[in-house]
PQR file of N, CA, C, O and H, with PARSE charges and radii, in Angstrom:
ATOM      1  N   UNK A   1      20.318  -1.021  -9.799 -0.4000 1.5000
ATOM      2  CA  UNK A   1      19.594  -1.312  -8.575 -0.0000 2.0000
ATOM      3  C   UNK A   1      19.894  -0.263  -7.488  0.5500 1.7000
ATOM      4  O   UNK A   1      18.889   0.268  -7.015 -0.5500 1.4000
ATOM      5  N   UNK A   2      21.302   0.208  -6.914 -0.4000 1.5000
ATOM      6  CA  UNK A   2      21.349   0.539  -6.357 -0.0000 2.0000
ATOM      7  C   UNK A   2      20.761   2.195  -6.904  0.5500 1.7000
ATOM      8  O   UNK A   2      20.265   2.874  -6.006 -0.5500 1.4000
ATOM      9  H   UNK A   2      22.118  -0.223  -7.299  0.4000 1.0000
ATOM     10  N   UNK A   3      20.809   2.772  -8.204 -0.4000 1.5000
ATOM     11  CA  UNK A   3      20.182   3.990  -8.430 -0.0000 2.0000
ATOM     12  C   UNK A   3      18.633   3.852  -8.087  0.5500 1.7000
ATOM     13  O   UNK A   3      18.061   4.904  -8.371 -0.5500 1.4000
ATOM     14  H   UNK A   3      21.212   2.220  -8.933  0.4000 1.0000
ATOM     15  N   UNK A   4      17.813   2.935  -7.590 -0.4000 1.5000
ATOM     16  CA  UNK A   4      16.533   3.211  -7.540 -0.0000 2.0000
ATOM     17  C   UNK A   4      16.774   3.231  -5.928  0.5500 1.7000
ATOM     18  O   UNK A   4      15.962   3.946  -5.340 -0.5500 1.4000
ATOM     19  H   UNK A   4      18.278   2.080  -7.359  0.4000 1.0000
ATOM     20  N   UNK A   5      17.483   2.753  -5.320 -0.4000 1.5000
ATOM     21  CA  UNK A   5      17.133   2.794  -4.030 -0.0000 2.0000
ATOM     22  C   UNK A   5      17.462   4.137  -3.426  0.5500 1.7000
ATOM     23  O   UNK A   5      16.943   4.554  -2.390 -0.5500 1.4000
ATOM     24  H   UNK A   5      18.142   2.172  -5.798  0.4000 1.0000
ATOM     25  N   UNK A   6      18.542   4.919  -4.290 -0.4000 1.5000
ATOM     26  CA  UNK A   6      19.144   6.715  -4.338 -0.0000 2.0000
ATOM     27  C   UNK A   6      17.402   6.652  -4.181  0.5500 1.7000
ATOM     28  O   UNK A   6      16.782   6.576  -3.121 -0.5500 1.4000
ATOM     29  H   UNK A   6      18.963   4.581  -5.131  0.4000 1.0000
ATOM     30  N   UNK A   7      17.012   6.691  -5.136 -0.4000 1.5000
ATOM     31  CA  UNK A   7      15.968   7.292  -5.378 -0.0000 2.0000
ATOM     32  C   UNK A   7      14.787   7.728  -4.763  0.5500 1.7000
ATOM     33  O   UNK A   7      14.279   8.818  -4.501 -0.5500 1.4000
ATOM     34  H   UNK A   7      17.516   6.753  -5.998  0.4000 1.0000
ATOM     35  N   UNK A   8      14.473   6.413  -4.595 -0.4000 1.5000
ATOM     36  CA  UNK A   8      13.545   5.862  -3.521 -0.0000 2.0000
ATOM     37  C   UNK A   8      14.051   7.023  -2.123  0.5500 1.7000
ATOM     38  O   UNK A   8      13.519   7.912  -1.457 -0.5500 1.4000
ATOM     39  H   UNK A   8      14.886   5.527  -4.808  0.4000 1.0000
ATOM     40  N   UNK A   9      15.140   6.471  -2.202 -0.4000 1.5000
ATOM     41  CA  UNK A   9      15.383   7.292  -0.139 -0.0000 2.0000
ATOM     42  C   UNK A   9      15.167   9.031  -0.909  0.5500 1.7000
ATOM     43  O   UNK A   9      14.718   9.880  -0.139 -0.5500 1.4000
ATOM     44  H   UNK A   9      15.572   5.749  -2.742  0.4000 1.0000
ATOM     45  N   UNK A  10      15.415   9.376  -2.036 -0.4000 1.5000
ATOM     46  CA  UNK A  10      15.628  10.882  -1.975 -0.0000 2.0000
ATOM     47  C   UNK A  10      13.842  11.148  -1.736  0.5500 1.7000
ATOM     48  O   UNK A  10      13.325  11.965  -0.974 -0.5500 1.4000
ATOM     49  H   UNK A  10      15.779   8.687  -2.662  0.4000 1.0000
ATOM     50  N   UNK A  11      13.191  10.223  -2.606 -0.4000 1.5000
ATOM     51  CA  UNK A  11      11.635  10.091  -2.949 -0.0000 2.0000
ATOM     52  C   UNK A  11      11.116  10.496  -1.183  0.5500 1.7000
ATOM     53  O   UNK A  11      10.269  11.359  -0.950 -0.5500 1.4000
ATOM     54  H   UNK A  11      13.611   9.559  -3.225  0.4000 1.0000
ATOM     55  N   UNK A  12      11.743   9.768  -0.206 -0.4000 1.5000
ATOM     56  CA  UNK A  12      10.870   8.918   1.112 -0.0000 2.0000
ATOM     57  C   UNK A  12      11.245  10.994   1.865  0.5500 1.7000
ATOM     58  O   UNK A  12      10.358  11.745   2.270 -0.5500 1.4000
ATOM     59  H   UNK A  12      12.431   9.067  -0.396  0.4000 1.0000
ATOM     60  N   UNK A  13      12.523  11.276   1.808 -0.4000 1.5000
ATOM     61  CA  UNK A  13      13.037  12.347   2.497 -0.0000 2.0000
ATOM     62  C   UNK A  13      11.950  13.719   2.003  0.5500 1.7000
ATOM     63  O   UNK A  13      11.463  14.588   2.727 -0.5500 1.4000
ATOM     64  H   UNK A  13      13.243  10.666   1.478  0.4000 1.0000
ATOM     65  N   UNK A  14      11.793  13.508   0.416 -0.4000 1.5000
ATOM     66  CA  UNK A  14      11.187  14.714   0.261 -0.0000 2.0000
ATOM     67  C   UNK A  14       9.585  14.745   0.497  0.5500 1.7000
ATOM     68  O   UNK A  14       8.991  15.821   0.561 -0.5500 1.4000
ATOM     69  H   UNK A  14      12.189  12.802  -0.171  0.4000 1.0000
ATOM     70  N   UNK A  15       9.018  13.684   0.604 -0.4000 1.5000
ATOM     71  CA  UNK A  15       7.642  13.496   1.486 -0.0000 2.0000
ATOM     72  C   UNK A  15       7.703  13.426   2.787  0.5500 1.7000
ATOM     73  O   UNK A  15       6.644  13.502   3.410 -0.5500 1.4000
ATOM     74  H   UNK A  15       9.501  12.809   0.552  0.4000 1.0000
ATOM     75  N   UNK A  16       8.963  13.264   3.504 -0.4000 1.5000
ATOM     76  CA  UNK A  16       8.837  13.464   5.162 -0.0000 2.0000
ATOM     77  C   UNK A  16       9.010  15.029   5.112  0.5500 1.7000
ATOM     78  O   UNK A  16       8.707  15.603   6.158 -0.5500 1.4000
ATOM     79  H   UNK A  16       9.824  13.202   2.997  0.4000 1.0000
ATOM     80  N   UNK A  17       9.415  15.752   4.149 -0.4000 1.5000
ATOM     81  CA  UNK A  17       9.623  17.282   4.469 -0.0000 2.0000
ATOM     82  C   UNK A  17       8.350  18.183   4.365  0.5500 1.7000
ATOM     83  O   UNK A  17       8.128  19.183   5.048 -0.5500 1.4000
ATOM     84  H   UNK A  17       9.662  15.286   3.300  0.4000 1.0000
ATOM     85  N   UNK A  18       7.390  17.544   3.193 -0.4000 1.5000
ATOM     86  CA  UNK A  18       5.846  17.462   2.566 -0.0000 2.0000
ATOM     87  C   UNK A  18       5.150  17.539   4.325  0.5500 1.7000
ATOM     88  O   UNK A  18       5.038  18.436   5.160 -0.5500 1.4000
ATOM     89  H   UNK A  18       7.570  16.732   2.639  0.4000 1.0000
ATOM     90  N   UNK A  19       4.743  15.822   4.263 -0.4000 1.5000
ATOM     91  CA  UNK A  19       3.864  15.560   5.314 -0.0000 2.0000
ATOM     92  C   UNK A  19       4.389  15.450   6.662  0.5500 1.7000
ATOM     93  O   UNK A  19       3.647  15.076   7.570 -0.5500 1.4000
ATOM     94  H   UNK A  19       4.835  15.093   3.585  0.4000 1.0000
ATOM     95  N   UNK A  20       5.635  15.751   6.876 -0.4000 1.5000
ATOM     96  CA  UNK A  20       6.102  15.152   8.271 -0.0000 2.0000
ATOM     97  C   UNK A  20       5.961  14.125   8.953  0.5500 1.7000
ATOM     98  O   UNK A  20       5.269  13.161   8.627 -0.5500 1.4000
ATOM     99  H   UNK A  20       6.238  16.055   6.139  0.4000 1.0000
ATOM    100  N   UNK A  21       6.648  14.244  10.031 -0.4000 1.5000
ATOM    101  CA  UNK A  21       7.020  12.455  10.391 -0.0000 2.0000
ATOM    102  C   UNK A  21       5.653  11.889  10.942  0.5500 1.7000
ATOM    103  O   UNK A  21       5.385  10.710  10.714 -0.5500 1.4000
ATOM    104  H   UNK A  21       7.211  15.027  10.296  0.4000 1.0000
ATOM    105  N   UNK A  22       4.881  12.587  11.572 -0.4000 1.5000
ATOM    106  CA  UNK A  22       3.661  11.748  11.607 -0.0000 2.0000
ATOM    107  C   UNK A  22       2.483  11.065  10.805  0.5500 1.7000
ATOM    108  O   UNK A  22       1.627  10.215  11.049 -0.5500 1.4000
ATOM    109  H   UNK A  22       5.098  13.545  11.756  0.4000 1.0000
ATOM    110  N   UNK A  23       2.930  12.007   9.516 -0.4000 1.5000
ATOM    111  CA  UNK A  23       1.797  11.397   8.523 -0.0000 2.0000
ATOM    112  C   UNK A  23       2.841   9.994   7.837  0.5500 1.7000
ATOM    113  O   UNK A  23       2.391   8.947   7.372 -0.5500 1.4000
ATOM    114  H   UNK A  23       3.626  12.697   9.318  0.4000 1.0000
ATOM    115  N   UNK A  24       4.225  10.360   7.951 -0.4000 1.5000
ATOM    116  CA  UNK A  24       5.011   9.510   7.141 -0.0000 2.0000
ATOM    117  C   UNK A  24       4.730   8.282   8.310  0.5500 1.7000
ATOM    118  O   UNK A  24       3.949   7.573   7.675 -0.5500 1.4000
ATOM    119  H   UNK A  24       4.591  11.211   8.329  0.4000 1.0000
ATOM    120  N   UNK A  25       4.864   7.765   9.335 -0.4000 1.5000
ATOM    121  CA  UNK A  25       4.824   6.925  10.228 -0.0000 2.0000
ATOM    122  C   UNK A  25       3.156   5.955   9.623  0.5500 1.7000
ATOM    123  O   UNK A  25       2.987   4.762   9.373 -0.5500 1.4000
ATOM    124  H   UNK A  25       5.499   8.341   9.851  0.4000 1.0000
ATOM    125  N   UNK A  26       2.285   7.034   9.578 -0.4000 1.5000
ATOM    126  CA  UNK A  26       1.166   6.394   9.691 -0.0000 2.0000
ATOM    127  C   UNK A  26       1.082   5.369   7.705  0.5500 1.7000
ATOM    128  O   UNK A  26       0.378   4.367   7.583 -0.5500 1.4000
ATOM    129  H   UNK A  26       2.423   8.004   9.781  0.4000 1.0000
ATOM    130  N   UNK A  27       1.768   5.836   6.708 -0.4000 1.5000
ATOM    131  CA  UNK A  27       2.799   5.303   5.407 -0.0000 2.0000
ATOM    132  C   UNK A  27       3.313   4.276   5.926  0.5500 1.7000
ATOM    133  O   UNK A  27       2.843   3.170   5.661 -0.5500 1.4000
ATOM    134  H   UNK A  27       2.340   6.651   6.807  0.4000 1.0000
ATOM    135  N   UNK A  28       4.417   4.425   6.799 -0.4000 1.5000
ATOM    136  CA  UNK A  28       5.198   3.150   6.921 -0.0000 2.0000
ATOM    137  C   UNK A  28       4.371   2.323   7.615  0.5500 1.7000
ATOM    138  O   UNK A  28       4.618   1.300   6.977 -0.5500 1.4000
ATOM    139  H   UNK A  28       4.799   5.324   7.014  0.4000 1.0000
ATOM    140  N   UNK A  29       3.642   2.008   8.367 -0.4000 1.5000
ATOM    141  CA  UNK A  29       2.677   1.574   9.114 -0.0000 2.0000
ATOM    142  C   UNK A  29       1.526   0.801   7.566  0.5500 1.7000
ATOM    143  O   UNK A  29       1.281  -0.404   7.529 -0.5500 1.4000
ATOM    144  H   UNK A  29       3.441   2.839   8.886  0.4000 1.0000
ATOM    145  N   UNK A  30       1.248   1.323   6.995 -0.4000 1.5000
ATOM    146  CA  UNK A  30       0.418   0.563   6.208 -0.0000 2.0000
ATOM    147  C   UNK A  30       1.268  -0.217   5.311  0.5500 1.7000
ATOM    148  O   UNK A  30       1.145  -1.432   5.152 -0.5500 1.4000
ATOM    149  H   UNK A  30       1.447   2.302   7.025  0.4000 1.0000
ATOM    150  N   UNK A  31       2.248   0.617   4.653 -0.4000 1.5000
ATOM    151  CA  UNK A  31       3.105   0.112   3.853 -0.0000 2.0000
ATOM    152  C   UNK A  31       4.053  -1.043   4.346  0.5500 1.7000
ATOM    153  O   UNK A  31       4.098  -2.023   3.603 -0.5500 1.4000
ATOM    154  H   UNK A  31       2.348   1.603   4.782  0.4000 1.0000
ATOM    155  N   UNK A  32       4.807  -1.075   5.476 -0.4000 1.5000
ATOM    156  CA  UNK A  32       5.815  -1.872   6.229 -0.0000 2.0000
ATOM    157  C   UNK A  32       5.775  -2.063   7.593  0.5500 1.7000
ATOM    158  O   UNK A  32       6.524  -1.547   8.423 -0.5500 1.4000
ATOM    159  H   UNK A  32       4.770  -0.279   6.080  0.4000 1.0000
ATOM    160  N   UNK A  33       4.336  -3.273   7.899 -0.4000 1.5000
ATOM    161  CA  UNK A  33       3.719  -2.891   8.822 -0.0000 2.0000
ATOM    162  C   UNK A  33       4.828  -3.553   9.667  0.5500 1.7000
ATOM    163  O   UNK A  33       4.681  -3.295  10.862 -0.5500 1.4000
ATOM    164  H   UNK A  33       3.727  -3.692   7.226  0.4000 1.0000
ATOM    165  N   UNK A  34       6.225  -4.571   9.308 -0.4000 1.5000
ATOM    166  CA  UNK A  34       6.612  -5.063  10.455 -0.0000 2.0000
ATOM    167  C   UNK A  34       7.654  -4.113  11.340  0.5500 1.7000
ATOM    168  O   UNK A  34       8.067  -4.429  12.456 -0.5500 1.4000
ATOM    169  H   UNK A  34       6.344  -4.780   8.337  0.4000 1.0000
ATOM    170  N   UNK A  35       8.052  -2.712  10.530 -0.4000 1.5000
ATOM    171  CA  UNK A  35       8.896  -2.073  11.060 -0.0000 2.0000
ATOM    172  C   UNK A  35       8.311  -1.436  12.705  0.5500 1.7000
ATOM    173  O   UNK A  35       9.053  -1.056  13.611 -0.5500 1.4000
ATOM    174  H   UNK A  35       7.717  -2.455   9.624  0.4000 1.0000
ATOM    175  N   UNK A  36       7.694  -1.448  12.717 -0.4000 1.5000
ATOM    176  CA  UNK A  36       7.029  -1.013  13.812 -0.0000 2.0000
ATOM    177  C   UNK A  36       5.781  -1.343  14.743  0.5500 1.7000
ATOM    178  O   UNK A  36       4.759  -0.689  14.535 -0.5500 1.4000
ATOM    179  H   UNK A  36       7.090  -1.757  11.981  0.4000 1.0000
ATOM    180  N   UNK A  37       5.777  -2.319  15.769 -0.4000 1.5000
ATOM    181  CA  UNK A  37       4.863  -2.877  15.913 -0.0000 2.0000
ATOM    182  C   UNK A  37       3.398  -2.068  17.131  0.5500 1.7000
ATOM    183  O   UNK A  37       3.625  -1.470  18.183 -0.5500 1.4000
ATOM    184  H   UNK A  37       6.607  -2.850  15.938  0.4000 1.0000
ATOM    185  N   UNK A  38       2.225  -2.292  16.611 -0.4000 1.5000
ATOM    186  CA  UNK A  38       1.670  -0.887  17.380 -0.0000 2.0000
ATOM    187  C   UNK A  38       1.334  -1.344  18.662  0.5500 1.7000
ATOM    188  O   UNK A  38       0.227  -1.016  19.090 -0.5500 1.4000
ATOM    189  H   UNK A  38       2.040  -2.777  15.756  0.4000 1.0000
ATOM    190  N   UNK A  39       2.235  -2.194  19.520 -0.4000 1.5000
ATOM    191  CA  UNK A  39       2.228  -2.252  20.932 -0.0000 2.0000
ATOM    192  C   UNK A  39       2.966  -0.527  21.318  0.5500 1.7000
ATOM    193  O   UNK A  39       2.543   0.459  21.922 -0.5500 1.4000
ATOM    194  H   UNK A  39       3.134  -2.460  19.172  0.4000 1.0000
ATOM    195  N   UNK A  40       4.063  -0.819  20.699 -0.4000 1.5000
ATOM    196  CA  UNK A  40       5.150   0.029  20.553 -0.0000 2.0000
ATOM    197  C   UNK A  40       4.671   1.499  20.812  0.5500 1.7000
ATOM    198  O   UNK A  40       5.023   2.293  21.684 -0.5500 1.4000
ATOM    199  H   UNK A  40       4.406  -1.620  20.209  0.4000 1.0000
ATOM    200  N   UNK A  41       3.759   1.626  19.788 -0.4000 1.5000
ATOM    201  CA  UNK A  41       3.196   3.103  19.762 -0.0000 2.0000
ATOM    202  C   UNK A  41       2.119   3.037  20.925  0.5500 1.7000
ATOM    203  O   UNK A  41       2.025   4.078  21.575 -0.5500 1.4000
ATOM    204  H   UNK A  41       3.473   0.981  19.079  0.4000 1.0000
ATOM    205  N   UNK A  42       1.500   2.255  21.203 -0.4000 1.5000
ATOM    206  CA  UNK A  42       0.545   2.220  22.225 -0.0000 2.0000
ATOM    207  C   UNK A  42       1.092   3.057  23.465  0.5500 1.7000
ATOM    208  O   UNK A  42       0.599   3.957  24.145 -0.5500 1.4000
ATOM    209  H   UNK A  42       1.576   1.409  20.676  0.4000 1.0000
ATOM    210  N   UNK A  43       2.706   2.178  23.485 -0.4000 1.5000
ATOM    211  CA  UNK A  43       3.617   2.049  24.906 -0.0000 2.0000
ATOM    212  C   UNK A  43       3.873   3.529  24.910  0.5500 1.7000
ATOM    213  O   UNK A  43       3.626   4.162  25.937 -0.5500 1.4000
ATOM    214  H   UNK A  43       3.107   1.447  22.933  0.4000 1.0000
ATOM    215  N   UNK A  44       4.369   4.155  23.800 -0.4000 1.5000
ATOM    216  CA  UNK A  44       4.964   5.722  23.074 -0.0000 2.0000
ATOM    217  C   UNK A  44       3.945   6.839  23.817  0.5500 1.7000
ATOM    218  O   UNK A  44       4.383   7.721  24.555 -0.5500 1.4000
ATOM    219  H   UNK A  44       4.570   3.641  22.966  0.4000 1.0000
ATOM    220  N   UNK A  45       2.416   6.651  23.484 -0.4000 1.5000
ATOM    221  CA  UNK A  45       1.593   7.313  23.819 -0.0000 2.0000
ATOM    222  C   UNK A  45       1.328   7.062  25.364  0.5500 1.7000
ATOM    223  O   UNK A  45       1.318   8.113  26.005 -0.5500 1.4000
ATOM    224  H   UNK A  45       2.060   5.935  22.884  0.4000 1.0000
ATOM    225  N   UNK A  46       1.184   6.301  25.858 -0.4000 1.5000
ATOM    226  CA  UNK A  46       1.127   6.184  27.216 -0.0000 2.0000
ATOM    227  C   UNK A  46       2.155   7.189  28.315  0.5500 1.7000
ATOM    228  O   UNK A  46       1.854   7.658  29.413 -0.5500 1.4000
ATOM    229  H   UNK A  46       1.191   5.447  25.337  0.4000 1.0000
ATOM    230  N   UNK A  47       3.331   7.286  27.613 -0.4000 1.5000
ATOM    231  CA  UNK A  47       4.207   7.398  28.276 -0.0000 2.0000
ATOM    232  C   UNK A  47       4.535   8.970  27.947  0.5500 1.7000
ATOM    233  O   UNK A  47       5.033   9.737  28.772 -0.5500 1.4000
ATOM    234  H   UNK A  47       3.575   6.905  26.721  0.4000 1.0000
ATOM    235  N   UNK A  48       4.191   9.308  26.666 -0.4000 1.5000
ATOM    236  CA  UNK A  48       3.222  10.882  26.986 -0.0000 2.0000
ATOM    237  C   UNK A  48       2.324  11.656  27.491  0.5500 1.7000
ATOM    238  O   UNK A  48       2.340  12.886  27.541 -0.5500 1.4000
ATOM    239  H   UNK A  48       3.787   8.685  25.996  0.4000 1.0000
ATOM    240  N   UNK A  49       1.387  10.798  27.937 -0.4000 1.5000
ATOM    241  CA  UNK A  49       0.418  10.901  28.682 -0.0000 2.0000
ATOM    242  C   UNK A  49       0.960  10.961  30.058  0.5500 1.7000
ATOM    243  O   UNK A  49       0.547  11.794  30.865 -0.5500 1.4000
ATOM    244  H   UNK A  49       1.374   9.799  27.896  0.4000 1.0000
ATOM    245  N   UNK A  50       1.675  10.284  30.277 -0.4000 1.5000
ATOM    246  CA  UNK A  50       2.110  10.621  31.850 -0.0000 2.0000
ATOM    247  C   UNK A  50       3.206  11.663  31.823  0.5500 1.7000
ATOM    248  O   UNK A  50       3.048  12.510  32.702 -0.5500 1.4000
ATOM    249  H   UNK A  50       2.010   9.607  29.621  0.4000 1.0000
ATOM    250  N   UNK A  51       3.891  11.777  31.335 -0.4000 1.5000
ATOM    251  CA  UNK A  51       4.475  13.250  31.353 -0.0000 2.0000
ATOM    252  C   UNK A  51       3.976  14.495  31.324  0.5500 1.7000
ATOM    253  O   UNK A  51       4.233  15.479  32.017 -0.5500 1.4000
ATOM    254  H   UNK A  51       4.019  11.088  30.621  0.4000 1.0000
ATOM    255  N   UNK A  52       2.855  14.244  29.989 -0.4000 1.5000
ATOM    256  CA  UNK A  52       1.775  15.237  30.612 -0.0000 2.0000
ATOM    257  C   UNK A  52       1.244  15.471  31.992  0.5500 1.7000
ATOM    258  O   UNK A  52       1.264  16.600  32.483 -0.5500 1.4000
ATOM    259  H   UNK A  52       2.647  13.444  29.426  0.4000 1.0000
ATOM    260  N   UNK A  53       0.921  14.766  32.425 -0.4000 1.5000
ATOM    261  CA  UNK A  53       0.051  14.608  33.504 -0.0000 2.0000
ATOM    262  C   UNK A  53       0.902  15.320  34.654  0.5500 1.7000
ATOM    263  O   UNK A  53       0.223  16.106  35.315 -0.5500 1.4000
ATOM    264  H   UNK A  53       0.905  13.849  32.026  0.4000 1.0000
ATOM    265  N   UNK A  54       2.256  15.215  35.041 -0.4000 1.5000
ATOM    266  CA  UNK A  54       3.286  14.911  36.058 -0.0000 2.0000
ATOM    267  C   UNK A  54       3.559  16.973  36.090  0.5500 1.7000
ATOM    268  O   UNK A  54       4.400  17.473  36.837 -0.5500 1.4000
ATOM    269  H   UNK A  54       2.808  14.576  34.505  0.4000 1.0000
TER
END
């Protein structure tokens, strides 16, 4: 058990190096939608937007 989960995480690292963290986010998001709830990202983007802005 615990060799698939090696695995798995080596699996998850070498597709965040592939697609990077934004394509991987939008993965975990379909895949494990409770890790992250999209108020969250709503709040994330907003708050780039005003830094931009400033």
């Amino acid at each position: 058990m615990k060799e698939r989960e090696f695995q798995n995480a080596d699996l998850y690292t070498y597709m965040h190096d592939i697609f990077g963290p934004d394509v991987m986010e939008i993965f975990d998001m379909r895949y494990e939608p409770t890790l992250k709830k999209p108020e969250q990202k709503e709040e994330t983007k907003d708050n780039q937007t005003e830094k931009k802005e400033q």
